[in-house]
C-alpha positions as CSV (number, residue, x, y, z in Angstrom):
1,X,280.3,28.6,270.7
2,X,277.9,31.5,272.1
3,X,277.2,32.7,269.0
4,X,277.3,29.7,266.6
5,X,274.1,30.8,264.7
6,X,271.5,28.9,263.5
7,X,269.7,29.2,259.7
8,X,265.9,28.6,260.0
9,X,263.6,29.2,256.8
10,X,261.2,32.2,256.9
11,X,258.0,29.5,257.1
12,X,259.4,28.0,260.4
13,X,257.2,28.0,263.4
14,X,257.3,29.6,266.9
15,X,258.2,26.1,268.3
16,X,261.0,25.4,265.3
17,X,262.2,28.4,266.3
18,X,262.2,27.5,270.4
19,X,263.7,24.3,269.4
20,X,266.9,25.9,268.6
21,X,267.4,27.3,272.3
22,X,268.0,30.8,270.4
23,X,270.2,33.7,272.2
24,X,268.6,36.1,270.1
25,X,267.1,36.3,266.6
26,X,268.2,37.8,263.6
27,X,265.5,38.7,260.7
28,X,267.3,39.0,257.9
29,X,267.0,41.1,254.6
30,X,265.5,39.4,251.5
31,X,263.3,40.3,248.2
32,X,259.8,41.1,248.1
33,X,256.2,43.1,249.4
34,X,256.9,43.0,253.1
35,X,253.5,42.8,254.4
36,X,253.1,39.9,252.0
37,X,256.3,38.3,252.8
38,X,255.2,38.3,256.3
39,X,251.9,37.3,256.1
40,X,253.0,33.7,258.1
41,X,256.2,34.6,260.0
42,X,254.7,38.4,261.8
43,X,252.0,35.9,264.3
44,X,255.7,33.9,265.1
45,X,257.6,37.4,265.1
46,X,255.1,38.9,267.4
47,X,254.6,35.7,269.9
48,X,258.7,35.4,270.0
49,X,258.7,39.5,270.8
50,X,256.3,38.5,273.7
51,X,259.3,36.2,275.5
52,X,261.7,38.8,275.2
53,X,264.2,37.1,272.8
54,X,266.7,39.9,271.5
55,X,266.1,40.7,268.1
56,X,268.2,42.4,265.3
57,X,265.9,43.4,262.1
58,X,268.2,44.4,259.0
59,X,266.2,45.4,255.5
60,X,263.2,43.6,255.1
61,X,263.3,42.3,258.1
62,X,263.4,45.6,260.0
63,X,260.1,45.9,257.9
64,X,259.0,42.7,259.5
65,X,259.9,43.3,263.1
66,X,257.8,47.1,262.1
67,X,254.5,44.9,261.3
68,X,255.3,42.8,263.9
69,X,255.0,45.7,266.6
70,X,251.7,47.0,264.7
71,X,253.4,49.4,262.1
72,X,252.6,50.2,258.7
73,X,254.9,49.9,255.3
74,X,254.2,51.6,251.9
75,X,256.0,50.9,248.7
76,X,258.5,53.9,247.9
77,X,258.5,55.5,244.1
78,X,261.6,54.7,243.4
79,X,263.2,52.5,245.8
80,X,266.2,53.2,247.5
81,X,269.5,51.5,245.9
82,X,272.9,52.1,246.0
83,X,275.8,52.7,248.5
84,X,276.2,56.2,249.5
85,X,272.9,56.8,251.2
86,X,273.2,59.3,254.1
87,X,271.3,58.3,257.5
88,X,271.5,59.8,260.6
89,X,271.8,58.0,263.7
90,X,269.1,60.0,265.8
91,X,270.7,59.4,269.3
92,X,274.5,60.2,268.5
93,X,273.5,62.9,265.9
94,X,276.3,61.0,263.6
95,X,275.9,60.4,260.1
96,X,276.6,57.0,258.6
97,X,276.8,56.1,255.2
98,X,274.9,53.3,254.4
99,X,274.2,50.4,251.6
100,X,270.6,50.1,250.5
101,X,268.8,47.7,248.0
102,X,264.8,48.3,248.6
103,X,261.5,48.9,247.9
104,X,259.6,49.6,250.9
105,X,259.9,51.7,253.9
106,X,258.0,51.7,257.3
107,X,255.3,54.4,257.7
108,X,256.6,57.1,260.4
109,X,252.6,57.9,261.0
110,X,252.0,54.1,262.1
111,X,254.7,53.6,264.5
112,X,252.9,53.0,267.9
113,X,254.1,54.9,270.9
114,X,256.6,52.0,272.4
115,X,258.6,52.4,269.1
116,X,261.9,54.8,268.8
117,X,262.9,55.8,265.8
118,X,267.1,55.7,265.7
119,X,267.7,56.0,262.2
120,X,266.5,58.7,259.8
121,X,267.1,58.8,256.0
122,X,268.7,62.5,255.0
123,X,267.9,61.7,251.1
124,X,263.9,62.0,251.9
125,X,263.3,61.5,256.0
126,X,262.0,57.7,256.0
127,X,262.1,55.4,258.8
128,X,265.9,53.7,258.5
129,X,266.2,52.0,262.0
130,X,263.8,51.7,265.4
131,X,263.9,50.4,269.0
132,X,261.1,49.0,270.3
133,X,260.9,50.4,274.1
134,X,259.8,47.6,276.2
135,X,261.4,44.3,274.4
136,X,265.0,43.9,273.2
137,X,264.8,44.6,269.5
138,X,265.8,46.7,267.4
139,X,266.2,46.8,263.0
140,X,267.4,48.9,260.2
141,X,266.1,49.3,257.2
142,X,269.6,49.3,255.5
143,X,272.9,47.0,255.5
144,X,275.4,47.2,257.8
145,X,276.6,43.8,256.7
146,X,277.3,44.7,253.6
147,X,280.8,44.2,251.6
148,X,282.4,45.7,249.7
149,X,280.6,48.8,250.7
150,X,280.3,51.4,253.5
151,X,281.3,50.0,257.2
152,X,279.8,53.0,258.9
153,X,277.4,50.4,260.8
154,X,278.7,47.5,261.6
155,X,278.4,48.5,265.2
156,X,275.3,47.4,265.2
157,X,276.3,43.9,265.3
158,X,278.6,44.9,268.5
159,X,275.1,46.2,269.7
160,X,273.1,43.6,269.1
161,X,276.0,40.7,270.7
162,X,275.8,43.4,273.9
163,X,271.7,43.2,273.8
164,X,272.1,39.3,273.8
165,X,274.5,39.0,276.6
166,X,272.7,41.1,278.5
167,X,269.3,39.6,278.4
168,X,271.1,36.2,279.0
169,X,272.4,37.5,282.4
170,X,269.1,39.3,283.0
171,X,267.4,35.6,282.7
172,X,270.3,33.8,284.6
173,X,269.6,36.8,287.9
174,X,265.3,35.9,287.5
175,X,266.0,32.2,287.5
C-alpha cells in the first residue's frame, strides 16, 4: 500500500529514518518543552528537510518542523486547550474550528522569510499553521486528527497525500 505508514521513535536517526524508503514524513503531536523535546530529532528534521521529503507537522511537531527551519517558540500563559478554538485559514479567509491541547506556540517575530504563515489563531493571533516556501512541508499547531471533536481540518491530510504524490512524480520526471 502507498500509504502503509511506518512508526519510528522520536530518537531515530536520519539514516533509520532513510531506511524506511519514506513517501513523506509525518511529525506527530506529543507532551512536552518543544525546543527541549527536539534537542536530538531538529539536526535529523533539518537534514531530511534538505532532501525534499514531504512533511506534515501537527502540534508539537509543527513546533518542531518551526525550529527546524530556524524559528523560535515561547511558552504561552495559559496554554491553549479545548475544542472550539477559532483559526483562520489565511489563504481561503475560512474559519475552522479546531481541537487544541498545548503549551507552546511558535514566535511570529522569528519566522524566517521562506516561511508562510496559513493558519492564525482568532482567540489571541498566534502562529496555528505554516508552509515553508522552498521544501514540501507544511504543520499546524492544532489537531485535525482529532475525534470526537471538530472535523473542520481534516483536509489537511487530503493536502498532505496530494503534496506526497506530487513530489513522487516530481522525482520519477528528474530520474
Amino acid at each position: 500500500n502507498f500509504f502503509l505508514p511506518n512508526v519510528l521513535p522520536a530518537n531515530s536517526t536520519v539514516d533509520d529514518i532513510l531506511k524506511t524508503k519514506p513517501k513523506g514524513i509525518f511529525l506527530s503531536n506529543g507532551p512536552g518543552d518543544p525546543f527541549a523535546t527536539g534537542k536530538k530529532i531538529i539536526p535529523v528534521i533539518k537534514q531530511l528537510i534538505k532532501k525534499e521529503i514531504p512533511i506534515f507537522g501537527i502540534c508539537l511537531g509543527h513546533q518542531i518542523l518551526a525550529l527546524s527551519i530556524g524559528a523560535k517558540t515561547y511558552k504561552l500563559k495559559f496554554g491553549h486547550r479545548g475544542c472550539n478554538h477559532p483559526v483562520k485559514n489565511t489563504k481561503t479567509g475560512k474559519i475552522e474550528i479546531t481541537s487544541q491541547n498545548h503549551g507552546f506556540s511558535v514566535d511570529t517575530q522569528s519566522l524566517p522569510d521562506n516561511i508562510d504563515i496559513t493558519h492564525i489563531s482568532l482567540n489571541d493571533n498566534t502562529v496555528e499553521g505554516i508552509k515553508v516556501k522552498n521544501y514540501p512541508a507544511f504543520s499546524v499547531q492544532y489537531h485535525p486528527e482529532s475525534s470526537p471533536g471538530p472535523h473542520d481540518s481534516r483536509y489537511l491530510f487530503t493536502k498532505f497525500k496530494n503534496l506526497i504524490i506530487h513530489h513522487k512524480d516530481k522525482f520519477a520526471k528528474t530520474k
